[in-house]
N, C-alpha and C positions, 0 to 999 in steps of 0.2 A: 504494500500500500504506500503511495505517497505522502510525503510527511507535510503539513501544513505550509511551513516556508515554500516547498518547491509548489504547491499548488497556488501560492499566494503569489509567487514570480513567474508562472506561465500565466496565469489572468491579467498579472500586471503589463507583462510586455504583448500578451492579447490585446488588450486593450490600446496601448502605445502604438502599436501598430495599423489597425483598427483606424484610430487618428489621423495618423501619418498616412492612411492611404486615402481619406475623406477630406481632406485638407489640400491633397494634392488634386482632388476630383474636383472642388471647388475652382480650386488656382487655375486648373481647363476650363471651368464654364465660364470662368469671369476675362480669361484669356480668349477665348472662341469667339466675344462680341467684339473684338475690335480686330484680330489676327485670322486672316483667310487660313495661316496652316494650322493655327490652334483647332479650327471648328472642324476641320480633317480630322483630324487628330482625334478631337471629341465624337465625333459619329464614329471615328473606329473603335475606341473604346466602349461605347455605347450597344455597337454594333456585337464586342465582345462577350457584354456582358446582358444582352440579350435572350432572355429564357432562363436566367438564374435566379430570377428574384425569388423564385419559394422554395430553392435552396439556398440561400442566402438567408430570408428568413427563418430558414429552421435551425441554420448552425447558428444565426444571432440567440435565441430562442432558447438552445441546448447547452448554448456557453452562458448565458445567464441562467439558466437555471443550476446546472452546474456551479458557477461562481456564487451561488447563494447560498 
């Protein structure tokens, strides 16, 4: 079994990462209104992540529950 600290520092940098990848999704959308290669750029990403959301919902979902 896992000992508390390591489950406390994979949530923790879960989460940090989490951030770090929403944060850079932002910095595209607010970059795609003025930069013809940002908004490339953002449809391909988009394009990417297209049919994920209710898995993406469910690992959000499963790591907070987990994390509580």
């Amino acid at each position: 079994m896992l000992s508390y600290e390591t489950m406390r520092l994979f949530f923790a940098m879960l989460a940090i990462g989490a951030n770090i990848v929403v944060i850079a999704y932002l910095a595209l959308v607010v970059a795609a209104r003025w930069s013809p290669g940002a908004s490339s750029q953002l449809k391909r990403v988009n394009g990417y992540l297209d049919g994920f959301e209710l898995l993406f919902g469910a690992v959000a979902a499963g790591t907070a529950t987990l994390g509580s």
